[in-house]
C-alpha positions as CSV (number, residue, x, y, z in Angstrom):
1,X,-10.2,-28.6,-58.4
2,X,-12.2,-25.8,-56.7
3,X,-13.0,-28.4,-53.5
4,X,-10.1,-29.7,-53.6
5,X,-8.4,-26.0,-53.0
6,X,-11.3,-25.3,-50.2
7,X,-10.2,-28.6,-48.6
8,X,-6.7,-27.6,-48.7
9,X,-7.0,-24.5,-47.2
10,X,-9.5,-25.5,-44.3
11,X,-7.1,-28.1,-43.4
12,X,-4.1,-25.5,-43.1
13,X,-6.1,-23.4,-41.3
14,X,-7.0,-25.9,-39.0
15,X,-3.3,-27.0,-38.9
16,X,-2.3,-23.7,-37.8
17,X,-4.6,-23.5,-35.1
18,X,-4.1,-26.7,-34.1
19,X,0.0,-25.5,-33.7
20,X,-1.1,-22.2,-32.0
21,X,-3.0,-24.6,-29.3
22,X,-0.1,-27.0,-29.1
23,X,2.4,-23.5,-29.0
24,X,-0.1,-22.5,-25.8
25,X,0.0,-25.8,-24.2
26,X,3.6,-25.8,-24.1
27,X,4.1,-22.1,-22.6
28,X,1.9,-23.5,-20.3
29,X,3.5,-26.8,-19.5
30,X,6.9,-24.8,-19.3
31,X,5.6,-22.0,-16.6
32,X,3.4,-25.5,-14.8
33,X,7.3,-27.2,-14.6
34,X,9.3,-24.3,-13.6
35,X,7.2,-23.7,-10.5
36,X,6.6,-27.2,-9.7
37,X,8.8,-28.1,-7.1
38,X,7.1,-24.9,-4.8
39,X,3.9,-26.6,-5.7
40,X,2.0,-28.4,-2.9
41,X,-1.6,-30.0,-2.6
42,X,-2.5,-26.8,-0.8
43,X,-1.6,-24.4,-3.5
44,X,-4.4,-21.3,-4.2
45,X,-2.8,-18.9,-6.3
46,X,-0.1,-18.1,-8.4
47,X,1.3,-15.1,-10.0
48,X,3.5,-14.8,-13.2
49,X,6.1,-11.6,-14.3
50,X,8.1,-11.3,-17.6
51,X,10.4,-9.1,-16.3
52,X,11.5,-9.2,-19.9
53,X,8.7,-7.3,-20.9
54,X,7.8,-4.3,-18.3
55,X,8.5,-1.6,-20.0
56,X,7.8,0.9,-17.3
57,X,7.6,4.2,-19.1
58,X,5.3,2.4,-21.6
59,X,3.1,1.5,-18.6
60,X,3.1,5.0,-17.2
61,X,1.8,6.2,-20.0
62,X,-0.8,3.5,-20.4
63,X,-1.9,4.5,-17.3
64,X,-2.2,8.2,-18.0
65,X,-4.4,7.4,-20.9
66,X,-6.8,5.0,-19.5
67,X,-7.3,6.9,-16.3
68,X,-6.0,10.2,-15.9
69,X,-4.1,10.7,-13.1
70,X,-3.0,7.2,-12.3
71,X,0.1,7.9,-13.5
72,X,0.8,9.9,-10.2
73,X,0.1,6.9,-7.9
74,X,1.7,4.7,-10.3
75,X,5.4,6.8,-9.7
76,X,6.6,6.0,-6.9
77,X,6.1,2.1,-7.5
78,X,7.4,2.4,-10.4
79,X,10.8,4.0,-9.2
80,X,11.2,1.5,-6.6
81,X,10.5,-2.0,-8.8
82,X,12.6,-0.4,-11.8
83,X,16.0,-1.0,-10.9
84,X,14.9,-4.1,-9.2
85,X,14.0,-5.5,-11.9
86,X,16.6,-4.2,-14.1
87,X,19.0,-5.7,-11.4
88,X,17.2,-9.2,-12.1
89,X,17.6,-9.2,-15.6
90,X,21.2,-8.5,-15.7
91,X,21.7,-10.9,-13.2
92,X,19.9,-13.8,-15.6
93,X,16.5,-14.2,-13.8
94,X,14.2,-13.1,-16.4
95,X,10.8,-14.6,-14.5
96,X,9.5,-14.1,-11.1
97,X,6.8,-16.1,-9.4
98,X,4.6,-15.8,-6.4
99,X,3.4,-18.7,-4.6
100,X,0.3,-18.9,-1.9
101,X,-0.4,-22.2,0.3
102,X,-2.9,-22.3,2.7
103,X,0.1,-24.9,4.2
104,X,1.8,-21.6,5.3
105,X,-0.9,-19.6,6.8
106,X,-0.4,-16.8,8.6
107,X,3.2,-16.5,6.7
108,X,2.8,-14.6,3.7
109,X,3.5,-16.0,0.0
110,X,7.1,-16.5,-1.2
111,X,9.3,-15.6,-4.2
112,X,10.7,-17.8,-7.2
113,X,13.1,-17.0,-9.5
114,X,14.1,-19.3,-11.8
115,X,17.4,-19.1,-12.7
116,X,18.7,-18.5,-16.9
117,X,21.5,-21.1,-17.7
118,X,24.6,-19.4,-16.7
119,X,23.0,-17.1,-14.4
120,X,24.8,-14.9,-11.8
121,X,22.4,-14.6,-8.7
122,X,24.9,-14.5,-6.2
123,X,24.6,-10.9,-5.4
124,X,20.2,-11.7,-5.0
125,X,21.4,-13.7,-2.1
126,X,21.6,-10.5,-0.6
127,X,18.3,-8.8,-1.2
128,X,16.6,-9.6,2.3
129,X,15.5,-6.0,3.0
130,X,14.3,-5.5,-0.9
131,X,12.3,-8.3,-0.6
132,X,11.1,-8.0,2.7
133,X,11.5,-11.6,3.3
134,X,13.8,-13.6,5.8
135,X,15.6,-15.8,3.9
136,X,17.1,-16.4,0.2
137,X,18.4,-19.8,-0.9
138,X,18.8,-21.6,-3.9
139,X,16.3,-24.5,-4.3
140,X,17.3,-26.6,-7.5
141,X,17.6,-25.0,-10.7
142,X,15.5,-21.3,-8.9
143,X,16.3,-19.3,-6.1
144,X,13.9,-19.0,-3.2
145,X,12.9,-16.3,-1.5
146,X,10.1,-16.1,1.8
147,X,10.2,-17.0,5.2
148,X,11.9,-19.8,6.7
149,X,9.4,-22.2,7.6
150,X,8.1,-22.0,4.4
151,X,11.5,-23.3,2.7
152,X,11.9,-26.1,5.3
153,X,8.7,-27.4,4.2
154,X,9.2,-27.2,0.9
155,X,12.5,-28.7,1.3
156,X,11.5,-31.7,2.8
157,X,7.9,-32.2,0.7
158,X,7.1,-33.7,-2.8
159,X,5.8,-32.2,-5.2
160,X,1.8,-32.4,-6.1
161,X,0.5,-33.2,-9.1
162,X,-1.8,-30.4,-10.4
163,X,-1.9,-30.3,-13.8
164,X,-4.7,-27.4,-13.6
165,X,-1.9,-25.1,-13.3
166,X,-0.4,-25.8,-16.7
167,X,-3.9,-25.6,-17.9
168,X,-4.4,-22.6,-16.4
169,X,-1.4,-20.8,-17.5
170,X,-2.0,-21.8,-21.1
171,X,-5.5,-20.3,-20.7
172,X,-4.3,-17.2,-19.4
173,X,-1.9,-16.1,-22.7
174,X,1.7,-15.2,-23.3
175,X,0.9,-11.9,-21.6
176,X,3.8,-10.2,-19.5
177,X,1.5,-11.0,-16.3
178,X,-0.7,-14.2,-15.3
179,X,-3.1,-14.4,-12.1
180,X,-4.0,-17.9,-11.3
181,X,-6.8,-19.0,-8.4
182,X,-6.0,-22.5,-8.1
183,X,-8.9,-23.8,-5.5
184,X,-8.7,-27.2,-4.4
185,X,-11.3,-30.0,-4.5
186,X,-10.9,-29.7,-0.7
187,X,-11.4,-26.0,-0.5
188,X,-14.3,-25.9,-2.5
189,X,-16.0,-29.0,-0.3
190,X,-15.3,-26.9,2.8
191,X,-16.6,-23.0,1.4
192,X,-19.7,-25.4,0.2
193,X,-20.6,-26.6,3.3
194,X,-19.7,-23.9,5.7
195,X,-21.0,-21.6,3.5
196,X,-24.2,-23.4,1.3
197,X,-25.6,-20.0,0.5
198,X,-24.1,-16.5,-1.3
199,X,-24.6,-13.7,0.9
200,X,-27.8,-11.8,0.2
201,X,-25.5,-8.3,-1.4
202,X,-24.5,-10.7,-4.1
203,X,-28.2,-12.2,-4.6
204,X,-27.7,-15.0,-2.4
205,X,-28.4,-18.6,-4.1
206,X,-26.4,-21.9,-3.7
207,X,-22.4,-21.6,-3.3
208,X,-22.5,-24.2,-6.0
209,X,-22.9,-21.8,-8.9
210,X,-19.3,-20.2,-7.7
211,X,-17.8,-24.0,-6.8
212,X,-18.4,-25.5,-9.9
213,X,-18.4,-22.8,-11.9
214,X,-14.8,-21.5,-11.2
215,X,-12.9,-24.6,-10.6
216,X,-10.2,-22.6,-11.6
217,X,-9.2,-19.0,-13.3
218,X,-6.7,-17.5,-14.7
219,X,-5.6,-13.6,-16.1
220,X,-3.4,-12.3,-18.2
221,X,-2.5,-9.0,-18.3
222,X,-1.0,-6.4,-20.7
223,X,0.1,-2.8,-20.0
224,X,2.6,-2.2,-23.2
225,X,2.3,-2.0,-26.3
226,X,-1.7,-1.9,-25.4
227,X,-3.4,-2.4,-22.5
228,X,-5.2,-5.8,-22.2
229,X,-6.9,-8.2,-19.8
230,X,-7.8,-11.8,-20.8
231,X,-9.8,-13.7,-18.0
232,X,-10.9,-17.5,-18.2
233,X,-12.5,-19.3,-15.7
234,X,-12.9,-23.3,-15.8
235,X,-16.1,-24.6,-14.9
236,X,-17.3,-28.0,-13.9
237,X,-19.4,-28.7,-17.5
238,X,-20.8,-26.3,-19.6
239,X,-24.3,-25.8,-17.1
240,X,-22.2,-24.9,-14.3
241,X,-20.6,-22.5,-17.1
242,X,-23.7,-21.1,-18.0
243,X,-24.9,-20.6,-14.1
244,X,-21.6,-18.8,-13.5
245,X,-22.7,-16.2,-16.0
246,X,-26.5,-15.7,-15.0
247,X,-25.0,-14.9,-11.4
248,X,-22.2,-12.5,-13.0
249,X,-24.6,-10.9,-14.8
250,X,-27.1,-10.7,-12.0
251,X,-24.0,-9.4,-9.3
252,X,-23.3,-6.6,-12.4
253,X,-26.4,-5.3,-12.1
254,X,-26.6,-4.9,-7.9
255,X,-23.4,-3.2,-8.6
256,X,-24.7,-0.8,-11.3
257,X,-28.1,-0.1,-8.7
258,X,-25.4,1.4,-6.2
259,X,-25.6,5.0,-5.5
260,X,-22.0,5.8,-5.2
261,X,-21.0,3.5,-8.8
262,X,-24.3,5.5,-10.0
263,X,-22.8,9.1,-9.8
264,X,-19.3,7.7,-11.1
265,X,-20.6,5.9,-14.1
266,X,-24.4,6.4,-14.4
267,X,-24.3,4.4,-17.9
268,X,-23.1,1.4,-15.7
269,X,-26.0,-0.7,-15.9
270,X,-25.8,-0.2,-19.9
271,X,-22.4,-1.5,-20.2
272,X,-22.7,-4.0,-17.6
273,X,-23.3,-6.8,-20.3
274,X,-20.2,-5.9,-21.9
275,X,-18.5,-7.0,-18.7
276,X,-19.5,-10.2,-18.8
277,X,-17.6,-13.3,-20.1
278,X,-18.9,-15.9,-22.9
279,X,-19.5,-19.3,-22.1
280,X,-17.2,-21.4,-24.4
281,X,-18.0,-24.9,-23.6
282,X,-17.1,-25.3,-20.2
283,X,-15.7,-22.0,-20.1
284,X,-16.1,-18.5,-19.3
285,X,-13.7,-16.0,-21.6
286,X,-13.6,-12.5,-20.8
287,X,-11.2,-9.8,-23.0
288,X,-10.9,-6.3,-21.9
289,X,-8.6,-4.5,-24.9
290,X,-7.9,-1.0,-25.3
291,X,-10.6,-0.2,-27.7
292,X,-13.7,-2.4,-25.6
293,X,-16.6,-0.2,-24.8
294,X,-16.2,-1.6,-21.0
295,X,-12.5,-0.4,-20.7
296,X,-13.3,3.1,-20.3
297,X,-15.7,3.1,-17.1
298,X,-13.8,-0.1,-15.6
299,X,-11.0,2.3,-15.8
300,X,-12.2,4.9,-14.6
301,X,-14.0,2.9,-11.4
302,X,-10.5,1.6,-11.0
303,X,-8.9,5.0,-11.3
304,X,-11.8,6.9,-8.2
305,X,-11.4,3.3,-6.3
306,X,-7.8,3.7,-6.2
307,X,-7.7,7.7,-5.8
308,X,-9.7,6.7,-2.5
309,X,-7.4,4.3,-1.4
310,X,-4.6,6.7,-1.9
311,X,-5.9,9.1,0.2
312,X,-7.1,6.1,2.7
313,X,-3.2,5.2,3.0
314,X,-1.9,8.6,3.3
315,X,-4.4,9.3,6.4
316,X,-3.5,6.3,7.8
317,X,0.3,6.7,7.1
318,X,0.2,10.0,8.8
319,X,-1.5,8.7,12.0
320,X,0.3,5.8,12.2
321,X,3.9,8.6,11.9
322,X,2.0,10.8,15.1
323,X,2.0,7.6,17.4
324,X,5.4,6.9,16.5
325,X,6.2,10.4,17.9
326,X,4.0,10.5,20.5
327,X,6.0,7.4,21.6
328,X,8.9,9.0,21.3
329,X,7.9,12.0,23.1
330,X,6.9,10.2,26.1
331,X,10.3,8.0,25.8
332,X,12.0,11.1,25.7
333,X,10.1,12.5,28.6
334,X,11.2,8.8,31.0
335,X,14.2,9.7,30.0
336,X,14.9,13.7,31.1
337,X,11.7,14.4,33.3
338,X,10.4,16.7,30.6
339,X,9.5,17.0,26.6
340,X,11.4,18.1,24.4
341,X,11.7,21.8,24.0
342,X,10.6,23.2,20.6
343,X,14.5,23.7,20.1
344,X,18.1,23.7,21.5
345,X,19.4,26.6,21.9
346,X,23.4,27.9,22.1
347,X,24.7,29.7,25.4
348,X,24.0,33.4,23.9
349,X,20.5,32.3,22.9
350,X,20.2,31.3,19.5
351,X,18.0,28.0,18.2
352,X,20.0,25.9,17.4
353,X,18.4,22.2,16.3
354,X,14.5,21.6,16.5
355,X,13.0,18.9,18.6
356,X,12.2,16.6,15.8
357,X,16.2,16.0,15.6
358,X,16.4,15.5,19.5
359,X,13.3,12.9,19.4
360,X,15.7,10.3,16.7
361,X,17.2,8.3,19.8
362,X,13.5,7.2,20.4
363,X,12.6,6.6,17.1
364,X,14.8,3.9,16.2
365,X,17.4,6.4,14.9
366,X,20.3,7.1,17.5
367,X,22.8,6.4,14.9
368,X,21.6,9.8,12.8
369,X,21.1,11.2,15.8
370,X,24.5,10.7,17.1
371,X,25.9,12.1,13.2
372,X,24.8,15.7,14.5
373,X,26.6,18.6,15.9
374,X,24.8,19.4,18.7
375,X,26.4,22.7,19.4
376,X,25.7,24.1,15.8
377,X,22.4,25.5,14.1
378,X,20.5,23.5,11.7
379,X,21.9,24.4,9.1
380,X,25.9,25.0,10.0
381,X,28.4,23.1,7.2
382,X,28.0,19.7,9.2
383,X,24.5,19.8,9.8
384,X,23.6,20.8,6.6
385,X,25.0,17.8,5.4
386,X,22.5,15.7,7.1
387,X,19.0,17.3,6.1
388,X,18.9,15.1,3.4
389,X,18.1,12.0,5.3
390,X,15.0,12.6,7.0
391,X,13.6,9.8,8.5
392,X,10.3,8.2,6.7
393,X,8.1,9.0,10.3
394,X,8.6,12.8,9.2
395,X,6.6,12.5,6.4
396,X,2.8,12.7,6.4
397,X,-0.3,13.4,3.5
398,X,1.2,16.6,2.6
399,X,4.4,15.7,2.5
400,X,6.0,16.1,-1.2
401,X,8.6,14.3,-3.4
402,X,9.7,17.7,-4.6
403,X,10.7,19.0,-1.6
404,X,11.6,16.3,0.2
405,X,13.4,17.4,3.0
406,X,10.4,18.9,4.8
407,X,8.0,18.0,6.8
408,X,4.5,19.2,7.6
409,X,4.5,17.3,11.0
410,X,5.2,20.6,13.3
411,X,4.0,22.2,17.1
412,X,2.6,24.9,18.0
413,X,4.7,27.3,19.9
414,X,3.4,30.3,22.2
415,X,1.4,31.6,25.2
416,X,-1.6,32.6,25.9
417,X,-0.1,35.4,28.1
418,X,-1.3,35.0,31.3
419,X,0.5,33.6,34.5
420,X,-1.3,30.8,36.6
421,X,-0.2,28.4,39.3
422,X,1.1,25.1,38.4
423,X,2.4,22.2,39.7
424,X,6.6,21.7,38.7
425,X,9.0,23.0,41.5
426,X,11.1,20.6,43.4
427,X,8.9,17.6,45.3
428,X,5.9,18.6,43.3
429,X,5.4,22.4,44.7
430,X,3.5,25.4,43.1
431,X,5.0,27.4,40.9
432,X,3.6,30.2,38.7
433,X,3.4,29.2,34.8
434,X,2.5,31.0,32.0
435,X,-0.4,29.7,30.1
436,X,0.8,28.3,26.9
437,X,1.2,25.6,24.5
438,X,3.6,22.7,24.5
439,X,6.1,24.2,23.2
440,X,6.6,27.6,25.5
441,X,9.8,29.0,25.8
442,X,13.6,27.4,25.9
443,X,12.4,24.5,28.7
444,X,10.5,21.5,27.9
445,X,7.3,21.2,29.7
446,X,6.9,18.7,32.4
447,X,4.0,16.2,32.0
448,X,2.7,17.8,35.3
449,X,2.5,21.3,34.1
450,X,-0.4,19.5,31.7
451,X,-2.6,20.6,34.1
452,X,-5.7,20.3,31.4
453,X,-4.9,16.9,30.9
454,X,-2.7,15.1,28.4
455,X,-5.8,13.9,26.5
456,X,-7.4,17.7,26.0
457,X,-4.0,18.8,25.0
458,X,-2.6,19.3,21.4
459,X,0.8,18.2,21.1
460,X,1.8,17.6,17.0
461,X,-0.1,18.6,14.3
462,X,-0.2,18.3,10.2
463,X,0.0,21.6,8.7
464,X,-0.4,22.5,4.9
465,X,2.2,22.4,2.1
466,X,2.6,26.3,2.3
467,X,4.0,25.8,6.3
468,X,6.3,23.3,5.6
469,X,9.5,23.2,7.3
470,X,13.0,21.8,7.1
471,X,12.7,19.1,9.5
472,X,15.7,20.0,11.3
473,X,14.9,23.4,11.5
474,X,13.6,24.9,14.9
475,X,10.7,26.0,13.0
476,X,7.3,25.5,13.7
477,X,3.6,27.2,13.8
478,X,3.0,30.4,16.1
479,X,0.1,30.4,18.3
480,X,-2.1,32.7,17.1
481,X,-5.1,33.7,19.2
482,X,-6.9,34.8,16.5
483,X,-6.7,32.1,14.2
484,X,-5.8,29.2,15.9
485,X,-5.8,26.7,13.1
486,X,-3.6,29.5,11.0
487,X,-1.6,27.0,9.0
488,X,-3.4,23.3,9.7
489,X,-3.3,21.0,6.9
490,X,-7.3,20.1,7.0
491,X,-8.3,17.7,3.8
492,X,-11.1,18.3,1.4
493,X,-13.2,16.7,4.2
494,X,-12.1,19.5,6.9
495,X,-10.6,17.3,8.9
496,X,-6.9,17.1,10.1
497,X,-4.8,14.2,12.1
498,X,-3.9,15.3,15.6
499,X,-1.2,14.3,17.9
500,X,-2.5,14.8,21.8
501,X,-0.1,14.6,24.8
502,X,-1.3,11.2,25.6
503,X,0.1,9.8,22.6
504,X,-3.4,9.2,20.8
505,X,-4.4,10.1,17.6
506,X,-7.5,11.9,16.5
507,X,-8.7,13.5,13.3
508,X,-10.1,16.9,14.3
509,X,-12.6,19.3,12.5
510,X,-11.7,22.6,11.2
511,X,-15.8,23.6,12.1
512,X,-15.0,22.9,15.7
513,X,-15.2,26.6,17.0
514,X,-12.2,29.0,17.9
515,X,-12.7,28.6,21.4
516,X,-12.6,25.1,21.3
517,X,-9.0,25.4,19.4
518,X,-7.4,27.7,22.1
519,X,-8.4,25.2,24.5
520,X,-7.3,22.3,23.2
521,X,-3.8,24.1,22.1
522,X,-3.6,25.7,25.9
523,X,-1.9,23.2,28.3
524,X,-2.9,24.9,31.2
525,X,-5.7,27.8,31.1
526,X,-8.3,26.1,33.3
527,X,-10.5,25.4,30.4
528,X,-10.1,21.6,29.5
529,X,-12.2,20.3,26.6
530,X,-13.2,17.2,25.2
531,X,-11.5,16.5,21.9
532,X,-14.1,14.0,21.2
């Protein structure tokens, strides 16, 4: 009676797992059928989202707790995708998927959604500039959503069988997200022979142990209710399995030997094993839950890797904003002979609009532009009105979401108080000029009266959160001899970004001596200097 119950119960245990595997074959087969008509012999990678299941306050605080301060970088995303997604729900697309051919190379991957019995998507049709992409159309029972070419092909192919894919995403969970790398027989022939060795930073050794090893992968990922990572990787058999995981291991430990991952996590090496997936059969299985002993300094080299690429994007965000207005300056300057001054001014004197208003025709915003009063201050009833949409150029690293409306993209107004002779008068003759900045006075200065050269002279520059101005303000930073930088936004590296008169961009040291500040904010005292 006893074996008999054993028997029993071994065989309803193996029932059930047997029905859990046939439950995870058919998500997979599911997701593999949805997306098969966007599938093509050419197919790398795929991405899954159960819009169902972001929770995004759930996942900011995930984040918080995982890695302090992640949350922050998180935000704004998270602000912009909510009511998107909201949006999608409500309109009875409940799944998104992204789709990568190297048949569509250099176009970038497109959008499916597929579309809930009953589902209104008519007002998705319009979500071109949300998306980013050029076209939306409905393709069979799913809306697509990329660029043009892209759907012709698609339109007129048939679709490849690659029954990886369902594999694949039965291997990667009912999680809310799933990563699939989906190389081709094809690929893998061609990074083999162009490529028959690993470079020597990742050990070198035959490509072979990364062809054969990962004929496939696939991730799932959890935020909400805990945060988890599931990670299979197909290999050819279980050798090429077990080769994988020598090279893993072997790659961890080059990592944990670097300097900078040493200072971050100096217990790297220690955990490094914990990093590394189990062969099961001819499979490698890695799970990353809240609770692993490898979460917690993954996390927190995600968390310093991502902090650097923050700041990364904000520098370059803030040079790419000062060529935009160095553009725009030299634009303006085709356009009336001169720069803008650092304001307008009324007929009894008074500053009226600052030269960041009078620079929108040439930044793409002539409409705004033309939405101002031009007679009244800044910040008269009309004007006021207005503030509020300042344009995304205005911003820079030190701009902030809580004050929105200003800007810490500002001039340098003054002079250096003495009187030389420049060029400017009619048919190019001398006149006297005060020595000064570019922005002197009620006139705009001519490019000519750049008598130091428009690549020694400082035109914009970034100052810190405390000088921030309303960006239609005619406010800006005083020369001050003294203390020339008085009010530059320098990083924790000392160095700030730099608009010059020729329209290039540099990032500029606060050590650089006084001296070498006046000159470079002085248009025309005699003294050029090299910036460089």
């Amino acid at each position: 009676m006893m074996r008999y119950s054993v028997l029993c119960t071994l065989g309803l245990m193996l029932s059930g797992a047997d029905a859990a595997q046939a439950q995870t074959q058919l998500v997979g087969d599911h997701r593999a059928n949805a997306i098969a008509p966007f599938v093509d012999e050419q197919t790398i990678g795929l991405a899954r989202v159960d819009l169902t299941r972001l929770d995004f306050d759930q996942l900011l605080k995930q984040a918080a707790l995982l890695a302090p301060g992640s949350e922050k970088l998180l935000a704004p995303a998270v602000e912009y995708l909510r009511p998107m997604a909201e949006h999608l729900v409500d309109s009875g697309v409940k799944e998104v998927y992204l789709v990568a051919s190297l048949a569509d190379v250099p176009h970038p991957p497109f959008f499916v959604f597929p579309l809930a019995a009953g589902a209104d998507a008519s007002s998705l049709e319009q979500w071109h500039g949300e998306l980013h992409v050029e076209t939306i159309e409905h393709v069979g029972k799913a809306l697509f959503a990329g660029d043009k070419k892209t759907l012709e092909r698609i339109k007129r192919q048939s679709p490849a069988a690659r029954p990886e894919i369902a594999r694949a995403f039965a291997a990667a969970g009912d999680s809310a997200v799933q990563l699939l790398l989906l190389p081709t027989a094809d690929n893998r022939r061609v990074i083999e022979e162009l490529l028959p060795t690993l470079p020597a930073e990742v050990g070198g050794g035959s490509t072979k142990v990364v062809t054969r090893g990962a004929m496939w992968a696939a991730a799932g990922i959890d935020l909400t209710p805990q945060p988890r990572l599931r990670l299979v990787m197909q290999s050819q058999d279980r050798e090429a399995a077990a080769a994988l995981h020598d090279k893993w291991l072997a790659v961890l430990k080059l990592i944990g030997r670097d300097a900078r991952v040493a200072k971050i996590v100096p217990q790297f090496e220690e955990i490094a094993v914990r990093l590394a997936p189990e062969i099961k059969g001819d499979r490698l299985q890695l799970t990353l839950e809240k609770d692993s002993l490898a979460l917690g300094p993954l996390a927190e080299l995600l968390q310093t890797a991502g902090v650097e690429a923050q700041k990364q994007a904000q520098r370059n965000r803030a040079i790419g904003h000062l060529k935009q207005i160095g553009l725009a300056f030299h634009n303006y300057h085709d356009v009336y002979k001169t720069f803008p001054a650092a304001a307008s001014y009324s007929p009894d004197g008074k500053p009226l609009l600052s030269w960041r208003v009078h620079i929108l025709p040439f930044l793409d915003q002539a409409p705004l532009y033309k939405e101002f009063h031009l007679d009244e201050p800044w910040d008269s009833e009309h004007n006021r009105k207005l503030i509020e949409r300042m344009p995304e150029t205005y911003r820079s690293r030190n701009w902030s979401p809580d004050e929105p409306t200003k800007t810490c993209l500002v001039g340098v107004t003054g002079d250096g108080g003495r009187i030389v002779v420049a060029l400017g008068g009619s048919a190019g003759a001398p006149v006297k000029d005060r020595i000064g900045t570019m922005f002197q006075g009620r006139e705009g200065i001519k490019i000519q009266q750049v008598t130091d050269g428009t690549s020694n002279t400082i035109l914009v520059v970034e100052s810190d959160a405390e000088h921030a101005v309303v960006w239609t303000k005619p406010d800006d930073l005083p020369y001050d001899a003294e203390q020339p930088v008085k009010g530059f936004g320098f990083d924790e590296n000392g160095m700030v970004p730099t608009l010059f008169c020729d329209g290039s961009v540099r990032m500029l040291k606060k050590s650089l001596e006084a001296e070498t500040w006046r000159r470079l904010l002085l248009r025309n005292d005699g003294n050029p200097v090299s910036s460089n």
